[in-house]
Backbone as a ProteinNet text record, in pm:
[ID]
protein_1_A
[PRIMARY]
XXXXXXXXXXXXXXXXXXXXXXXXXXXXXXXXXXXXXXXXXXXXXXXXXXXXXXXXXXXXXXXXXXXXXXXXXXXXXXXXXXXXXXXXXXXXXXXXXXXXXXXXXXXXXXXXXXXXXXXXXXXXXXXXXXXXXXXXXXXXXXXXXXXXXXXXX
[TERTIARY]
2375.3	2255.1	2249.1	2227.6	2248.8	2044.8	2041.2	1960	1858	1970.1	1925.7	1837	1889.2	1782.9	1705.6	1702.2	1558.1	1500.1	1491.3	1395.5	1308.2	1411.2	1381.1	1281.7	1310.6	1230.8	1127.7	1105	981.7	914.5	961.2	940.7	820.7	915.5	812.8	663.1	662.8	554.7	468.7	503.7	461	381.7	468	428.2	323.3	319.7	195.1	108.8	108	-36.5	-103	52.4	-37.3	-52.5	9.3	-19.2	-163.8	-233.1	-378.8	-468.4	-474.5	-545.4	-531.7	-400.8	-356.7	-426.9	-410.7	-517	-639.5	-698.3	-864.8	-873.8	-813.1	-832.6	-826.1	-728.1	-711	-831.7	-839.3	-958.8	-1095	-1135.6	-1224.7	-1219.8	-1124.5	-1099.8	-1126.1	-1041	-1027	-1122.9	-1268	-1353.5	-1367	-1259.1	-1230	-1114.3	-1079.9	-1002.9	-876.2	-932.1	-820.5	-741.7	-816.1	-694.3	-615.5	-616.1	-550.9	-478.7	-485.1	-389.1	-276.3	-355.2	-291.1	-181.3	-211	-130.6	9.1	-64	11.8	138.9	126.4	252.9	318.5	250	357.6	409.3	381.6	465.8	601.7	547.3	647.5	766	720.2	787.3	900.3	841.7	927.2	1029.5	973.3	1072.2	1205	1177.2	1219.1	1324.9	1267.1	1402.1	1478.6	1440.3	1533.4	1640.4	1594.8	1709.2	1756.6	1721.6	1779.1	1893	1866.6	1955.5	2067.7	2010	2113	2240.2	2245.7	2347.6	2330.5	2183.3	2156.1	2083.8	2186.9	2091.6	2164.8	2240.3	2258.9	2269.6	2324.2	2349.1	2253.7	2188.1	2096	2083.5	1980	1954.9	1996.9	2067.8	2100.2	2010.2	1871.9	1835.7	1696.6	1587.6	1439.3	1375.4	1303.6	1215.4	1099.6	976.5	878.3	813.1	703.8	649	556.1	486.8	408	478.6	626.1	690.3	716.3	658.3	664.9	568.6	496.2	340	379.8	482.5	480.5	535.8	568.9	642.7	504.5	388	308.9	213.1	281.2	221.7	277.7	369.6	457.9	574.6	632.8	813.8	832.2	793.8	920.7	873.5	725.4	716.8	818.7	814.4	930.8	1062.4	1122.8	1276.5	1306.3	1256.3	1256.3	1266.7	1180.6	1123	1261.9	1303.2	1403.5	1579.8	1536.4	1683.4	1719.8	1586.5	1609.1	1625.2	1524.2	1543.5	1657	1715.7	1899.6	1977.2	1976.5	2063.7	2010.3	1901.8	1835	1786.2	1761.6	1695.4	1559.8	1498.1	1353.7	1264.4	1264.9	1198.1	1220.4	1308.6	1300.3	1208.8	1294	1245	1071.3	1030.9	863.4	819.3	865	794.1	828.4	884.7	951.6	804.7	827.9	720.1	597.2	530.7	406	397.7	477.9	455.7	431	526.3	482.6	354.4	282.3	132.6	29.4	102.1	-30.1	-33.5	142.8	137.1	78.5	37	-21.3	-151	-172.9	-330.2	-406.4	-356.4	-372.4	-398.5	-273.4	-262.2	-362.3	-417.4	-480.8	-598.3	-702.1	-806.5	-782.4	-696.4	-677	-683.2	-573.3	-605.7	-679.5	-766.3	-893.9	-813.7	-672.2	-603	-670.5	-658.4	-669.7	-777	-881.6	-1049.5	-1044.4	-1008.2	-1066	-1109.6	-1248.8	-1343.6	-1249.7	-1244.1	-1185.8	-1221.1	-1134.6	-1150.2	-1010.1	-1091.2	-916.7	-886.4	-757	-728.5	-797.4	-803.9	-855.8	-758.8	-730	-643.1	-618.7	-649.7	-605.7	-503.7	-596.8	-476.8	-336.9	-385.1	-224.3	-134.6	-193.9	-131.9	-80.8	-131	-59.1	55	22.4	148	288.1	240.1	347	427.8	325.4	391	467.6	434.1	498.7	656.7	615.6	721.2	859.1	820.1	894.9	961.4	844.6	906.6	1012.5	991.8	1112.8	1282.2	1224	1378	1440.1	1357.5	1368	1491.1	1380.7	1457.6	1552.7	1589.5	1700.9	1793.2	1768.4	1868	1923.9	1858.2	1919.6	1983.3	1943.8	2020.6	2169.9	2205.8	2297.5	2369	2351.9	2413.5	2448.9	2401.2	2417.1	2539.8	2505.9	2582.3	2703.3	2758.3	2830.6	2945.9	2865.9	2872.3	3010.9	3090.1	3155.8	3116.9	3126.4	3034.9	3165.3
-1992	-2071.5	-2111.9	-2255.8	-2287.4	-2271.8	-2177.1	-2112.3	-2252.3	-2312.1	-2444	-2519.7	-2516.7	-2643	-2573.6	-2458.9	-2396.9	-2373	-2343.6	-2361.1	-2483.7	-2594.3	-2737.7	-2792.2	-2735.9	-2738.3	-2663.7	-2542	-2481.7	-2548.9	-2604.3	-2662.7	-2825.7	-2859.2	-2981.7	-2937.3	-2843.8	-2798.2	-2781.2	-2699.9	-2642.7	-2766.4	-2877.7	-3009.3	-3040.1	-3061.4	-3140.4	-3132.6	-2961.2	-2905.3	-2928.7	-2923.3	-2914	-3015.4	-3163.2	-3297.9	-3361.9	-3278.8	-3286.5	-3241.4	-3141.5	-3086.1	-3172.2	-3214	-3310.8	-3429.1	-3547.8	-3573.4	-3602.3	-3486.4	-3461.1	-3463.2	-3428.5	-3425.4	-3560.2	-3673.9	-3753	-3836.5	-3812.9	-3935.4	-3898.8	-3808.4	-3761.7	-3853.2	-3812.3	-3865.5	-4027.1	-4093.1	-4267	-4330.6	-4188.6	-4228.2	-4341.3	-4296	-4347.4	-4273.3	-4270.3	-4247.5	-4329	-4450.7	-4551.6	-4557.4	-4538.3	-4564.7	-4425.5	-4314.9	-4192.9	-4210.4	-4270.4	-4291.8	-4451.1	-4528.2	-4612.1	-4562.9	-4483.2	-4384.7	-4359	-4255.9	-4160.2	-4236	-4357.6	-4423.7	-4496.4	-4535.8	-4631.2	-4561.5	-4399.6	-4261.3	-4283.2	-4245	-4200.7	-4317.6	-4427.6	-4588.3	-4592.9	-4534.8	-4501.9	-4407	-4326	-4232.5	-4254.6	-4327.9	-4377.4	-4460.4	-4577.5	-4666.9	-4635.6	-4518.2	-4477.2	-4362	-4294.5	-4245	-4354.5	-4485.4	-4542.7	-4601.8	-4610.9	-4681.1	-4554.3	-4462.2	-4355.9	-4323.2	-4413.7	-4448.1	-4337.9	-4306.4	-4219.2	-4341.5	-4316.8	-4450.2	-4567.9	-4594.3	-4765.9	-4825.5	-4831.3	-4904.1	-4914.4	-5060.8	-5113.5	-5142.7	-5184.8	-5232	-5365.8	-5294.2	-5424.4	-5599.4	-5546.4	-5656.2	-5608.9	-5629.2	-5616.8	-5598.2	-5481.3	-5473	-5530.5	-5501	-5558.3	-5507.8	-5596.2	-5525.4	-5433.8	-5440.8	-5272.7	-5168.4	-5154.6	-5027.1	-4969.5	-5088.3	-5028.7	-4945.6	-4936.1	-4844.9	-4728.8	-4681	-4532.7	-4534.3	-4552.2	-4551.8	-4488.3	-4541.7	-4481.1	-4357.1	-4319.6	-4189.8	-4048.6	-4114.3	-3936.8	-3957.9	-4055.5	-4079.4	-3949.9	-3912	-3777.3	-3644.3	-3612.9	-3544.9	-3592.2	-3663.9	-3746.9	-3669.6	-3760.4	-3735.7	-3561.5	-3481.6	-3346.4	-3306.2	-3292.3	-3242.8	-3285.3	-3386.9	-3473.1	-3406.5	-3409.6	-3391.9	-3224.7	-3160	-3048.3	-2992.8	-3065.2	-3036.3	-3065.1	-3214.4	-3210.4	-3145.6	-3082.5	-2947.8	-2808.9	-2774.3	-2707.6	-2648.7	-2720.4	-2746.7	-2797.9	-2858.2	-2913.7	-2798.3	-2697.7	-2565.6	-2496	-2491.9	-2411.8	-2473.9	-2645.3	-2716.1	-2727.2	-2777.1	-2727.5	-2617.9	-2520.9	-2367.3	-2331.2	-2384	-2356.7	-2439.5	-2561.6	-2627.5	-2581.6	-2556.5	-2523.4	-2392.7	-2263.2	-2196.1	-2213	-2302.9	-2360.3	-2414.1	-2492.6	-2523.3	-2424.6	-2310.7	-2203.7	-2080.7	-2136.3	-2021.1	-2084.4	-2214.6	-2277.9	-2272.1	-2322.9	-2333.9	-2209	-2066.3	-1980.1	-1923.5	-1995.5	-1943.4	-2013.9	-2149.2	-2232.9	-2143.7	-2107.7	-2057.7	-1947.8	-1891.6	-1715.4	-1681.7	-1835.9	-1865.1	-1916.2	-1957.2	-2087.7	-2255.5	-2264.4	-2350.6	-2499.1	-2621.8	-2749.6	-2740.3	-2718.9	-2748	-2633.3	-2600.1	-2487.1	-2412.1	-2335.4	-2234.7	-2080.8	-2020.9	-1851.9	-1802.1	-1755.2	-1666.6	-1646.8	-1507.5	-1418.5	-1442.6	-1441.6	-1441.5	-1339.7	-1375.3	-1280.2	-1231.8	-1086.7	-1021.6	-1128.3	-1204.7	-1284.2	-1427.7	-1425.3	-1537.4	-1484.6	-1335.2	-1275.7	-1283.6	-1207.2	-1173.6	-1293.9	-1422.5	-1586.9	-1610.8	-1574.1	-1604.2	-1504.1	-1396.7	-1313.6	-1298.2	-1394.9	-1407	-1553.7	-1651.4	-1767.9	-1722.3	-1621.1	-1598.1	-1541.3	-1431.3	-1419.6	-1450.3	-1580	-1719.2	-1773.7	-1803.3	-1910.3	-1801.2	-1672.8	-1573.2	-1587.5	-1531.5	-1538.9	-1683.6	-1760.8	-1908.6	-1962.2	-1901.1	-1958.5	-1875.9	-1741.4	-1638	-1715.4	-1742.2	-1775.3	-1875.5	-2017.2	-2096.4	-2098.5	-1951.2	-1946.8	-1886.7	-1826.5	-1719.6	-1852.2	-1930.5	-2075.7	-2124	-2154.5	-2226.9	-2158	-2031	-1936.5	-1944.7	-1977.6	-1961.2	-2069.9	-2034.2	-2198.2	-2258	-2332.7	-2471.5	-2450.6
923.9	903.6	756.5	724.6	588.5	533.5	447.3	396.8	298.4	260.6	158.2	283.1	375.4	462.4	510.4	543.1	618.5	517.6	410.2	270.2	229.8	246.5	235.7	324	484.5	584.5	548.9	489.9	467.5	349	229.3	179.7	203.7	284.1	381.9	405.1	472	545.7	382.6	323.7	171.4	139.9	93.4	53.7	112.7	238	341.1	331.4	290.6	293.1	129.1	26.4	-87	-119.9	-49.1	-65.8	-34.7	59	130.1	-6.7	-58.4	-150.2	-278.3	-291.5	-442.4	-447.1	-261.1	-243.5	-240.3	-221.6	-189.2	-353.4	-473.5	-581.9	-635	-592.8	-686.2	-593.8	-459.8	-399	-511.1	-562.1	-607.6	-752.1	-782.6	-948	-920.9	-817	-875.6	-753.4	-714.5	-616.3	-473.1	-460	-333.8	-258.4	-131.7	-65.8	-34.3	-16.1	22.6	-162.6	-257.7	-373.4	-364.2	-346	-351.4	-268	-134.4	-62	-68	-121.1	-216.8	-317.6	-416	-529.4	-441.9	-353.2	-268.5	-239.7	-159.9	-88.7	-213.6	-303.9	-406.6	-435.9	-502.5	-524.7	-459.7	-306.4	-220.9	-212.9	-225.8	-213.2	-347.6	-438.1	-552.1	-550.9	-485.6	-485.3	-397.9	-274.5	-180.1	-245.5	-329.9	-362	-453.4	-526.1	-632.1	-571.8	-400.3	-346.5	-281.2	-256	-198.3	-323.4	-441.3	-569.2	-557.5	-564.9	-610.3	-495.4	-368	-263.9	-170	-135.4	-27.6	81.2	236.6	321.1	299.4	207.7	143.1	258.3	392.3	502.3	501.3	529.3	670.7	745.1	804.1	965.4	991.1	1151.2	1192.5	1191.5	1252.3	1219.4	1215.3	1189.5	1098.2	1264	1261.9	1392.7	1388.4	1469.4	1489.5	1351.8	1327.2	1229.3	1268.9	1381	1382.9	1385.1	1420.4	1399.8	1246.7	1142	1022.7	1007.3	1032.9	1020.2	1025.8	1082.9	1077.7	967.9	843.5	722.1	639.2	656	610.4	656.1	727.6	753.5	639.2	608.9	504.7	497.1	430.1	435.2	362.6	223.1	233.4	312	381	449.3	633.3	675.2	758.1	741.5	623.8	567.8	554.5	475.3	437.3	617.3	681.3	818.5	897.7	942.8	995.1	978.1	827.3	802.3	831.7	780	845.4	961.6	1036.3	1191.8	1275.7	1190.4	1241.2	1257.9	1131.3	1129	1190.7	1165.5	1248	1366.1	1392.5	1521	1540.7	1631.3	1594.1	1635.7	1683.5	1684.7	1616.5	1502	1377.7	1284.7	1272.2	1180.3	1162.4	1311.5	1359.6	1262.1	1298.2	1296.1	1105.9	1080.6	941.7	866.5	921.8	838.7	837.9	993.8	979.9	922.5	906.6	830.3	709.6	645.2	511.9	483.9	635.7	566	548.5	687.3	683	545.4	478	398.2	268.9	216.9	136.6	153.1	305.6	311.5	295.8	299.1	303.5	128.8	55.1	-113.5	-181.2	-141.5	-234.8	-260.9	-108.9	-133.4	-217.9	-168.7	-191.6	-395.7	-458.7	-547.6	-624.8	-579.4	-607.8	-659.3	-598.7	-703.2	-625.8	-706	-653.3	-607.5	-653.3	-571.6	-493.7	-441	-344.7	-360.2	-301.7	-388.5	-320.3	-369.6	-362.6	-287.7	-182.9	-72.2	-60.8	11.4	39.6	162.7	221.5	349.4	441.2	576.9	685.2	736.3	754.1	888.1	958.9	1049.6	1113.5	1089.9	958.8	903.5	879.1	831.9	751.4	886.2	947.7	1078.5	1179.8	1139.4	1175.2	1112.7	1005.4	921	919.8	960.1	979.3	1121.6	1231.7	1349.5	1325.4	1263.6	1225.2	1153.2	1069.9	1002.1	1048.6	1170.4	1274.7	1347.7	1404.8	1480.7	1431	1321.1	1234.6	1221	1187.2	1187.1	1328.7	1425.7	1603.6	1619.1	1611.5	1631.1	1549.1	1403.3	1355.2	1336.6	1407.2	1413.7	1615.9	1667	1810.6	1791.7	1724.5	1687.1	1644.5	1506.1	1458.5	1597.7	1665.9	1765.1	1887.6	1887.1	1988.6	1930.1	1772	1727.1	1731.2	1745.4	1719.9	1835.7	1983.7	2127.5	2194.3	2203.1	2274.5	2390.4	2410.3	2502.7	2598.9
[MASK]
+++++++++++++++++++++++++++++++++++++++++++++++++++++++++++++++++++++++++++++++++++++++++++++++++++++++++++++++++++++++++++++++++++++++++++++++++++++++++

């Protein structure tokens, strides 16, 4: 099991959640919502064409789809890409479970820390105890995976 992508995959999840809170901070600051989410995608759009400069992707499409299928571009391209690429290699039930651990283990630290707006509270038994069955999940499933992958067909 390559350790770098199930990190990366947990990573994703990490992001999502602390991208919501970064967010809720900058909608606050430039008082509005639609400009924070404005910010948000030119970010991501940047980031996007400078892996696209740096000769990651360079092929394109055969030919230009509809344009409502662009819309999903704005939902989270590097939450997308990170999630995707991991789950390729992965599996999409690792990749899943990898991520959402990553949000519950953020959404869980922000309060716990008071970091990014969030007022201070400690986790509940129950939360810990989510996160430690999530955490399970993800060993379970990418320990069966490797043992699949292991298996001859």
């Amino acid at each position: 099991m390559n350790l770098g992508l199930l990190l990366g995959t947990l990573g994703a999840g990490i992001g999502l959640a602390a991208g919501l809170a970064f967010n809720v901070r900058l909608a606050r600051a430039l008082g509005t919502p639609l400009a924070a989410t404005l910010v948000n995608f030119v970010v991501g759009g940047v980031l996007l064409a400078l892996l696209w400069l740096a000769g990651v992707g360079r092929e394109g499409p055969a030919h230009l789809p509809p344009l409502w299928m662009l819309t999903g571009g704005l939902l989270g391209a590097t939450y997308v890409t990170l999630n995707l690429i991991g789950a390729a290699r992965l599996g999409v039930g690792v990749g899943t479970v990898a991520a959402t651990l990553g949000q519950l283990l953020v959404a869980l630290a922000l309060p716990a820390l008071g970091w990014l707006g969030q007022a201070q509270r400690l986790p509940s038994a129950a939360e810990g105890l989510s996160a430690l069955l999530l955490l399970a999940a993800v060993a379970l499933l990418a320990g069966d995976r490797q043992r699949a992958a292991g298996r001859p067909r």
